[in-house]
N, C-alpha and C positions, 0 to 999 in steps of 0.2 A: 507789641504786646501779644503773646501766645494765648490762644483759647484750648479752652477741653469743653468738648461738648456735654461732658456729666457735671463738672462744675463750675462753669461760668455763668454768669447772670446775663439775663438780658442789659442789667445795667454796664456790664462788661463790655456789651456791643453798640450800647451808647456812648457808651465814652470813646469807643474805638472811630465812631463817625462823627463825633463832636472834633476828635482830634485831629481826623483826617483835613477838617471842614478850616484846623485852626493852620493847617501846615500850609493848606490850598491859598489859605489867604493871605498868606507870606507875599504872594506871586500877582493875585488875582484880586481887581478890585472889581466891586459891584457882581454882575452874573448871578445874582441872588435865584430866580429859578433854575438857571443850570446846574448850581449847585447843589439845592436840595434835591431836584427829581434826578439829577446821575446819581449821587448819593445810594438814595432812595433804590434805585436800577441796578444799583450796583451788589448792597447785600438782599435783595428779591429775586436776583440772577436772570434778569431781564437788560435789553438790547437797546440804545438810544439812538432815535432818529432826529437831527439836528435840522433847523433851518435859521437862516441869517445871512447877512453879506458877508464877504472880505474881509478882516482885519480885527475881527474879537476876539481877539486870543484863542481861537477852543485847541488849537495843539498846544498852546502852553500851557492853558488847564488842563487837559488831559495828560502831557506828560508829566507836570507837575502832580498831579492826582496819581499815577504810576510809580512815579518817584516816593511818596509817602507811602505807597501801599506795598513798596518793594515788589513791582511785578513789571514783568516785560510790554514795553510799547513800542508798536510799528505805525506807518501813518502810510496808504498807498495816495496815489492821488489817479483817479478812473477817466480818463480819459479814454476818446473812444477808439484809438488804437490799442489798448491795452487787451492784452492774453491771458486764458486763463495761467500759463507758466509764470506769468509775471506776477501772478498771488500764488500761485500753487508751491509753485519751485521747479525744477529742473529732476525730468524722470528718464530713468534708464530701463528697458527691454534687455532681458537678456535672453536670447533664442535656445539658449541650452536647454535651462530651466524654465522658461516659457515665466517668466514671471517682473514683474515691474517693483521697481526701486526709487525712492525719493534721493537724489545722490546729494542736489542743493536745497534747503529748505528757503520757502520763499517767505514771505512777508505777515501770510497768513496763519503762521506757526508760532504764536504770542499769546497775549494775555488781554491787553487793550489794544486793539486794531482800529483806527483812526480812516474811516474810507471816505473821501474829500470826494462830492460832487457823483456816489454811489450810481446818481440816475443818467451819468453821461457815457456808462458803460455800456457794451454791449450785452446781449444775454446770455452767454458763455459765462460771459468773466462775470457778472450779477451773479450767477448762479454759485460762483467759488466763493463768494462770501455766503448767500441766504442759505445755502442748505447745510451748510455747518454751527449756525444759526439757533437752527431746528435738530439737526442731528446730534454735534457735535464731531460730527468725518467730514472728511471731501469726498467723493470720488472724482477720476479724473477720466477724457477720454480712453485711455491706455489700457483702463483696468483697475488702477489704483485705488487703494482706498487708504487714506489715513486720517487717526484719530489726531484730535487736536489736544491743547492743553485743558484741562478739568473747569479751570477760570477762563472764560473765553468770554468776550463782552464787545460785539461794536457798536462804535458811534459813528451815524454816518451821516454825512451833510449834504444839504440842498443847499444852491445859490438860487432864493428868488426872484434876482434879476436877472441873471440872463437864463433865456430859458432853449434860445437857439442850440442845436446839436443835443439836446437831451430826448431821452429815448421813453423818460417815463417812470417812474416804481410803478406795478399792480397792487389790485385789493392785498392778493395772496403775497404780497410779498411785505406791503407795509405795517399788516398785519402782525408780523415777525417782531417787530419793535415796541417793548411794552411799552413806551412813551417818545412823542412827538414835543422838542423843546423848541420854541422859538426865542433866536437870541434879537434883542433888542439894542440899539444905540444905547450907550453908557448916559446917566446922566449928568449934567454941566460939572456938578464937585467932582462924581468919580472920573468923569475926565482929564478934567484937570491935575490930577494927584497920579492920573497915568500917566500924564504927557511928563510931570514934575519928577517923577518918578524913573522912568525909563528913560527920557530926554533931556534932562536936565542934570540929575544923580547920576544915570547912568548904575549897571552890572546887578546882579541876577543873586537875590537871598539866598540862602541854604535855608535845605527841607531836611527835616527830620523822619526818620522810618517810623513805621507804627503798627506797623501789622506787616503779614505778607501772605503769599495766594492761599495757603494752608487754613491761613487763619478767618483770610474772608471765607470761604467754602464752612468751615467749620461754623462760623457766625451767621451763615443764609442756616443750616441746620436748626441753632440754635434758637431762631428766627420763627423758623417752620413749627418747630417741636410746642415751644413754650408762650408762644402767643396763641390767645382763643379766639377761638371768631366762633359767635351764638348761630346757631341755625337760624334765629329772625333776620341777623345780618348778611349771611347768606340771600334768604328769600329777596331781601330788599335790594341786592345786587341785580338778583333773576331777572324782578321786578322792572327796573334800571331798562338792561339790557332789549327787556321785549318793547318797552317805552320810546326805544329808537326804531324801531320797525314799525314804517306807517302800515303796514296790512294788519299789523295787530294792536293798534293804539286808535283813540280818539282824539290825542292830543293832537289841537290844529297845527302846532308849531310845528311841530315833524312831520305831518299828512302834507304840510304844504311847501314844505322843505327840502326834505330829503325824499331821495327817488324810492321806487319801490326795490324792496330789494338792498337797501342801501344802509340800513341800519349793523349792528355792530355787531362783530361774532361771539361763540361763548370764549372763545380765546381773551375776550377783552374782559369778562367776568373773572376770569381765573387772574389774569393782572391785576385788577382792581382789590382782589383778597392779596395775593403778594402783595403790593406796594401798600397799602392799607397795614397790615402788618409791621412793615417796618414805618412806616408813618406811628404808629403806637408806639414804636420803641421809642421812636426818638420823643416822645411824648410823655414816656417816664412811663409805659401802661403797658399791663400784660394782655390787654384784649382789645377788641376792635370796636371802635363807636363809630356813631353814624357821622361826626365830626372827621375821623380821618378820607372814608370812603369822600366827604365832599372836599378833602385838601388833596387829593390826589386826582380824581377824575377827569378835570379836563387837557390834561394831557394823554391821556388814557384812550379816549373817546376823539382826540382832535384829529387823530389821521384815520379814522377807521367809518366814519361817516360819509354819506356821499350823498353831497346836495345836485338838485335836479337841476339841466343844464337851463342857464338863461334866467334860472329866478332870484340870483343875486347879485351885484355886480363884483368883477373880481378886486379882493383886497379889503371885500368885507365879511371875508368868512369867519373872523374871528366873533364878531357882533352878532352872527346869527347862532355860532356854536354855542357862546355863553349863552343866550337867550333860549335854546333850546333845553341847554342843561340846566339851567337854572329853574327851568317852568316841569321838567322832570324831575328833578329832585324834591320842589315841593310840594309833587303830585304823592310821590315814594312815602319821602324821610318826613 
């Protein structure tokens, strides 16, 4: 489906993520929050950070999600011998002209860039995915600078089991990522309907197109343009945000929680209005309630907090975040 940004509806970009959601599930059983918050990422024009073990599918969702969306997808996997040429591509000096040339393009030259296990790189090569992130270029040591494609979106995964040989994300880097998915074991039916499915039936649906990169870019515009968000919802975002920094809150949860220093950037306010936004659309609504900001947040907010060492035990960070946000939002909203 082709959009015009003078006369499409937002219900034109509903339907275009309803359909995407219906082609995904051709392929893809259960994954219910990876679906809506990439969704969601994806016409906000924001970057997903992935965590989960081995063997959920996420390259099959995601090339299947590329596939619907008629855009290009690469998948690197970051090990830590890996170079920056080995995302960049292969550059050429010419001493004539004193100038650098992309001669092979590398991996990082797409639309959905798939970077498997992002934190076991080193920080050369981290850096050839995060600052095109933010920018939209690379540069390279040589000199190089090249622009990327207009759609550029990665998803990139943590294994929280093994943690040997991994080097790390920073604040400044995982920041970059408007939302943190954690993928969960499937439950017993949707397992079983996989296993029936792909081990038993056996071979792989056909996906229908439904859009392509023209049309998403056109539809984040239409996004932007035509949903309202009230200046109170605004405030109560701000609100939000200062609420995670213990030097400026009373809330015990957070004073006793999170480090100083450790609460969230305004970078995470400005996501929370993106994804809020299209959170409305698919809600059939031209404007932002206090309803979408609490269906979006805690993905928002879960890699961007940073609790004090030794005051929780690990693997219960989920139980303190919810508890944190939830006691802030009914301080707010």
């Amino acid at each position: 489906m082709s959009l015009d940004i003078n006369s499409s509806s937002l219900e034109d970009v509903q339907k275009i993520m309803l359909s995407l959601e219906t082609e995904v599930r051709k392929r893809i059983i259960g994954m219910d929050d990876e679906m809506k918050y990439t969704l969601i990422c994806l016409f906000a024009g924001g970057h997903v950070l992935l965590e989960g073990v081995p063997g959920l599918a996420k390259t099959l969702f995601y090339k299947t999600l590329a596939e619907a969306a008629d855009v290009q997808f690469r998948r690197i996997s970051f090990a830590a011998d890996l170079l920056p040429k080995d995302v960049i591509g292969i550059e050429h000096f010419d001493p004539v002209t004193k100038k650098v040339e992309l001669v092979v393009k590398g991996p990082l030259h797409t639309n959905f860039l798939l970077t498997d296990e992002l934190n076991r790189a080193r920080t050369s090569s981290k850096g050839t995915v995060l600052e095109p992130m933010e920018e939209g270029q690379v540069t390279t040591e040589l000199g190089g600078t090249y622009i990327l494609e207009k759609l550029f979106m990665v998803i990139a995964t943590q294994n929280p089991v093994e943690s040997e040989g991994t080097y790390g994300l920073g604040r400044a880097e995982v920041d970059r990522f408007m939302m943190k998915i954690l993928l969960e074991y499937p439950k017993p039916a949707e397992e079983e309907e996989i296993v029936k499915r792909y081990g038993v039936i056996g071979g792989m649906p056909s996906v229908e197109t439904v859009i392509d990169a023209e049309g998403i870019l056109t539809a984040r515009d239409i996004v932007k343009n035509k949903v309202h968000v009230e200046d109170s919802i605004v405030s109560k975002i701000q609100q939000i945000l200062n609420e995670t920094r213990p030097e400026r809150t009373t809330t015990d949860v957070v004073t006793k929680f999170i480090e100083r220093a450790g609460g969230v950037s305004p970078r995470a306010g400005i996501s929370i209005v993106q994804a809020a936004r299209v959170h409305a659309v698919l809600q059939g609504n031209d404007f932002v309630t206090p309803n979408d900001i609490v269906s979006v947040i805690n993905p928002i907010l879960r890699h961007r907090l940073v609790f004090k060492p030794g005051e929780i035990e690990e693997g219960e960070e989920e139980i303190y975040l919810k508890e944190i946000i939830d006691t802030i939002l009914k301080k707010v909203l």
